[in-house]
C-alpha positions as CSV (number, residue, x, y, z in Angstrom):
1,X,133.7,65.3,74.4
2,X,131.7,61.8,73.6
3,X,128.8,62.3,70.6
4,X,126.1,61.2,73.7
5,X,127.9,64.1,76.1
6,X,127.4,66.6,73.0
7,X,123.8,65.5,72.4
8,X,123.3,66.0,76.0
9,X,124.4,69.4,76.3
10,X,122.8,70.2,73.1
11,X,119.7,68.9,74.6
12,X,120.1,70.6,78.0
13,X,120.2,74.1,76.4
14,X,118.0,73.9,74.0
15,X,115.5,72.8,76.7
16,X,116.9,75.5,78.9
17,X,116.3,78.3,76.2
18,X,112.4,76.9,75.2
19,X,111.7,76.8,79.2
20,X,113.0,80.4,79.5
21,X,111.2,82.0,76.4
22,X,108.0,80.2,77.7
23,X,108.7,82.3,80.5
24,X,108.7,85.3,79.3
25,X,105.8,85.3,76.8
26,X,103.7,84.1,79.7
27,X,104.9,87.7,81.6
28,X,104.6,89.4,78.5
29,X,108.4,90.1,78.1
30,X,109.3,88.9,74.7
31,X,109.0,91.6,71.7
32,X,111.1,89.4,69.3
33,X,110.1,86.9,66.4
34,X,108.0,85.1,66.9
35,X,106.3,86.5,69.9
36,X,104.9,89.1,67.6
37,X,103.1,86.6,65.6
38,X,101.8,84.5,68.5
39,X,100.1,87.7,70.1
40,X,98.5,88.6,67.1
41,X,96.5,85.0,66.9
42,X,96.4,85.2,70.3
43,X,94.7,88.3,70.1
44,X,92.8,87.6,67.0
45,X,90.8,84.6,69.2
46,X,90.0,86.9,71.9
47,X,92.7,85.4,74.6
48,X,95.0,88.8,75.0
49,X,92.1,90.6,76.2
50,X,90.9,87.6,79.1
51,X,93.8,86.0,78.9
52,X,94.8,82.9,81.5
53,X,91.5,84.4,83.4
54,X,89.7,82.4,80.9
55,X,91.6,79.2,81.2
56,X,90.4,75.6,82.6
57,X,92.1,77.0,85.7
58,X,89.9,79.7,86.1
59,X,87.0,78.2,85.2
60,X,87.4,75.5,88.1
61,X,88.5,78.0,90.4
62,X,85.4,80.3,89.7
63,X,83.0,77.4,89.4
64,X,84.4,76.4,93.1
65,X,84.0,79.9,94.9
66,X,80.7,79.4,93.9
67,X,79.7,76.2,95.6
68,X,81.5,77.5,98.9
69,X,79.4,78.9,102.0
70,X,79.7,81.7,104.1
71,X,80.4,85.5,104.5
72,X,83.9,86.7,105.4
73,X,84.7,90.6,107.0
74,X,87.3,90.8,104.2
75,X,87.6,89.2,100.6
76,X,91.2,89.6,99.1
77,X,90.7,89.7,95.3
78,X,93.3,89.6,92.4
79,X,95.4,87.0,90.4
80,X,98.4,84.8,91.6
81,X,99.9,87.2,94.3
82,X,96.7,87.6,95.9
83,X,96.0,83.8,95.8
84,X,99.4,82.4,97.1
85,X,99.2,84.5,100.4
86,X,97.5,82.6,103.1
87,X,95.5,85.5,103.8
88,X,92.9,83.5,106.7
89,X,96.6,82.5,108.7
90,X,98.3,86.3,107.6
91,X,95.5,88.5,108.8
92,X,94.0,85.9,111.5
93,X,92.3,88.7,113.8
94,X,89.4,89.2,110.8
95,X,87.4,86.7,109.0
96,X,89.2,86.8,105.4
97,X,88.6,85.0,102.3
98,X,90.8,84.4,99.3
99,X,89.3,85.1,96.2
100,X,93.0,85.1,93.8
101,X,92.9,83.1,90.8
102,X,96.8,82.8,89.1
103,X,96.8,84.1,86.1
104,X,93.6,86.6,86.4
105,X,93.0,89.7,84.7
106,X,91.0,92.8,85.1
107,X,88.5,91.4,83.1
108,X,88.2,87.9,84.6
109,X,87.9,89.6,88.1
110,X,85.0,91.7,86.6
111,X,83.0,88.3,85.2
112,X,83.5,86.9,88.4
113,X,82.8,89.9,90.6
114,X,79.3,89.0,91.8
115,X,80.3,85.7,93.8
116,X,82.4,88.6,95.8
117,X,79.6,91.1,96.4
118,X,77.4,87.7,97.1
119,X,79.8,87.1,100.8
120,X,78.4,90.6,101.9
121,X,82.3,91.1,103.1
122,X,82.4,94.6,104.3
123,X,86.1,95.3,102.5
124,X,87.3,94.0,99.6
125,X,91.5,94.3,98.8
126,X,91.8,94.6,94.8
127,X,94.8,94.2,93.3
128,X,94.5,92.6,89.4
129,X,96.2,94.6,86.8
130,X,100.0,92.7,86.4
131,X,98.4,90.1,83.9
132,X,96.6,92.8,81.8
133,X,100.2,94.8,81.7
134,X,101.9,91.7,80.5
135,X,99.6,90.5,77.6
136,X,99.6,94.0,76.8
137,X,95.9,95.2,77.5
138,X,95.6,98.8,76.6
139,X,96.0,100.6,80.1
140,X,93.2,102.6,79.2
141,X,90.9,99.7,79.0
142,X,92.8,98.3,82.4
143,X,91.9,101.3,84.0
144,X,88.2,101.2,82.8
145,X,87.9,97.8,84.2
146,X,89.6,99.2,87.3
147,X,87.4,101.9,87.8
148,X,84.2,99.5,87.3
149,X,85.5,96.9,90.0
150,X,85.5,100.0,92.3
151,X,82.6,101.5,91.3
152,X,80.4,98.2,91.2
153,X,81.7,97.6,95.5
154,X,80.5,100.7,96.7
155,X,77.5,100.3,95.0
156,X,77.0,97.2,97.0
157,X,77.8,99.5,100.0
158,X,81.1,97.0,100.4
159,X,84.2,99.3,101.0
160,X,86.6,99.0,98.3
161,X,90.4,99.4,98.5
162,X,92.1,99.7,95.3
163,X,95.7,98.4,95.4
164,X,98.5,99.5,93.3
165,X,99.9,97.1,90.6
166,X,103.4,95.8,92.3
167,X,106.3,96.7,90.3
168,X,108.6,94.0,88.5
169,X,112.0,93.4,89.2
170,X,114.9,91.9,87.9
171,X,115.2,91.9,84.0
172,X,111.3,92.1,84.0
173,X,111.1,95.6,85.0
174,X,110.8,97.1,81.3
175,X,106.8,97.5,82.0
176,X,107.4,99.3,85.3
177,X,106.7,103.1,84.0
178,X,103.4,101.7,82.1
179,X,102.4,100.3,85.7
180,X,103.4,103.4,87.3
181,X,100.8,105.7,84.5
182,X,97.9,103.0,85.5
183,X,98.6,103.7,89.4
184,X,99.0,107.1,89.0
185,X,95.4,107.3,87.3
186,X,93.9,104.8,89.6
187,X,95.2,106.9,92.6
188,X,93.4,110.0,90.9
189,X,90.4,108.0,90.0
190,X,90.2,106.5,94.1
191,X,91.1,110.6,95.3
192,X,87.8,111.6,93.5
193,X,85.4,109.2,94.9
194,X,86.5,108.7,98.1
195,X,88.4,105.6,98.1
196,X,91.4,104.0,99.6
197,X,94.3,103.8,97.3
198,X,96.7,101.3,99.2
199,X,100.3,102.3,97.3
200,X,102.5,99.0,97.8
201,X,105.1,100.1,95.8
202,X,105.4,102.8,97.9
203,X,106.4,100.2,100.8
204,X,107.8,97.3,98.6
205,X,109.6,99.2,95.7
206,X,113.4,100.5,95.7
207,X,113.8,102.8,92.9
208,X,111.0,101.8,90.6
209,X,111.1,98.4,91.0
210,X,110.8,95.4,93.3
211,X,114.1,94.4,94.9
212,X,115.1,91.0,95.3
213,X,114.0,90.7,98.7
214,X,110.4,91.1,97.7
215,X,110.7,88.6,94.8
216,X,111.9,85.7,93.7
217,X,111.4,85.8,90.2
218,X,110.8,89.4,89.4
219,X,106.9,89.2,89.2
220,X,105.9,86.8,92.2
221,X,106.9,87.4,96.2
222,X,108.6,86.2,98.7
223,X,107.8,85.8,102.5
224,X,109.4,89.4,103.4
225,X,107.1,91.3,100.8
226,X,103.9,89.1,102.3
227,X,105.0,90.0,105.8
228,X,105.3,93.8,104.0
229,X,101.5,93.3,102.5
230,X,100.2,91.9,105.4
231,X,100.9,94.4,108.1
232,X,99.3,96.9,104.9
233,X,96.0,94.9,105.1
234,X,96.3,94.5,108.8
235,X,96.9,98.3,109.4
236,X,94.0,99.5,106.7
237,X,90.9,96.9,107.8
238,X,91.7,98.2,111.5
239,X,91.2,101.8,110.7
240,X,87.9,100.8,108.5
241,X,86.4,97.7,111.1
């Protein structure tokens, strides 16, 4: 092998290995040097608890909703998954809205949750929680935020329905039982009040996890898991409209 063919391939992985470990801190997956030290500043400025939600991203895409018109029968709310379903063309017999932001967390949902109750939908689909799990957010403190998104909808007589956290597949699947503990809660918390717990995992999930039908990457979905979500959102808003 030339020097330039070893520089090359010496270049090539390194770049591969940096591109993969920025991977997996943004899911949260790392636990090794120096991800420990990188959560702690991160933590330290505030970002672990908003996390991306707080980013120039978010901020844009917040600052948009606003300056949009219009009601909607149905607002779908979360982070990424929600926002890369083309809910208006997936669920075309009701007037939907998208109101994902990639990236969002429990929190980010929460500071932006008036635009929402502002459309007067009459359901909203919640699903935020994946990002919180990842930049480990205390699942108490996930569930508080949970509970509050719930609680603040009915009190603006808009129907909630509270959607599990998806399951991660592939070699990200390590946070699985902690997502499991906040549905189970957030089941129980939806049983109490009267609310509709959609269970996703329940129709996406092969033994605890997503398969590789329903993602792509272990965290985001592919077309069969939308066509899976979609019929769920179909099937729910027609027994509630």
């Amino acid at each position: 092998m030339t020097r330039f063919r070893k520089v090359t391939a010496v270049a090539l992985v390194a770049f591969l290995a940096a591109t993969m470990f920025g991977y997996g801190f943004g899911v949260g997956s790392y636990h090794w040097p120096p991800f420990g030290s990188i959560q702690a500043t991160a933590q330290t400025v505030g970002w672990r608890a908003h996390g991306p939600g707080k980013s120039p991203y978010y901020e844009g895409r917040a600052a948009l909703f606003r300056e949009l018109p219009g009601t909607a029968e149905i607002v779908m709310l979360g982070d990424s998954l929600t926002e890369w379903g083309n809910w208006h063309e997936l669920v075309p017999e009701h007037r939907v809205i998208n109101r994902g932001i990639a990236g969002d967390t429990s929190s980010g949902v929460l500071d932006r949750l008036q635009e929402v109750i502002d459309r007067r939908p009459k359901v909203v689909f919640v699903m935020i929680g994946t990002n919180d799990i990842g930049l480990q957010v205390p699942p108490e403190a996930l569930l508080s935020n949970l509970r509050e998104i719930v609680t603040r909808l009915r009190n603006a007589s808009i129907i909630p329905v509270a959607q599990s956290i998806l399951f991660r597949g592939g070699w990200l699947h390590a946070d699985n039982a902690t997502i499991a503990a906040v549905n189970a809660d957030l089941a129980a918390f939806c049983e109490t009040q009267g609310v509709r717990f959609l269970d996703l995992n329940a129709l996406m999930a092969v033994n605890g996890r997503l398969p590789d039908t329903m993602t792509y990457d272990g965290v985001h979905l592919t077309a069969a898991a939308y066509r899976v979500w979609r019929d769920a959102v179909a099937r729910t808003a027609g027994e509630i409209l």
